[in-house]
C-alpha positions in Angstrom: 13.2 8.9 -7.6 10.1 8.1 -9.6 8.1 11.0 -10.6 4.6 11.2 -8.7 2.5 14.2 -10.2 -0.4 12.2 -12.2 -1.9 14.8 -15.0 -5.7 15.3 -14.4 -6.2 12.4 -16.7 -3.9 9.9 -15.4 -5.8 10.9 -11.5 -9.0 10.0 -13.0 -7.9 6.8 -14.6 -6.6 5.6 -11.7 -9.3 6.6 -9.9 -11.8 4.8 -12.0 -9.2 1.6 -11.9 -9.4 2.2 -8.7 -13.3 2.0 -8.5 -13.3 -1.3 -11.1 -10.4 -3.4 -8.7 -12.7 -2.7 -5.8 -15.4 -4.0 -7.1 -13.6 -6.9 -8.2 -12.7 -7.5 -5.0 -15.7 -7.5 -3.3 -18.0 -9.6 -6.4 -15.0 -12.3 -5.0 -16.0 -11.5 -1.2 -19.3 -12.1 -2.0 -19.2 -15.3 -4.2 -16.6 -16.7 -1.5 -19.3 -16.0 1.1 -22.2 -17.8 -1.1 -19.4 -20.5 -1.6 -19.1 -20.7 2.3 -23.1 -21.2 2.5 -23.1 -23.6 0.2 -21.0 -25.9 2.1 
């Protein structure tokens, strides 16, 4: 059983890694979508 409690630090780490993938992810969504007009 892995352990799950995240210090305050880890939290907001992962929180902000969180934030950073997101926006990766949608930057990819939108060039996919100017990709699709471009076509």
């Amino acid at each position: 059983m892995q352990n799950t409690f995240l210090s305050k630090n880890d939290y907001i780490y992962n929180k902000d890694v969180g934030r950073e993938n997101l926006r990766e992810t949608h930057e990819k969504e939108k060039s996919n979508k100017l990709l699709e007009l471009d076509a």
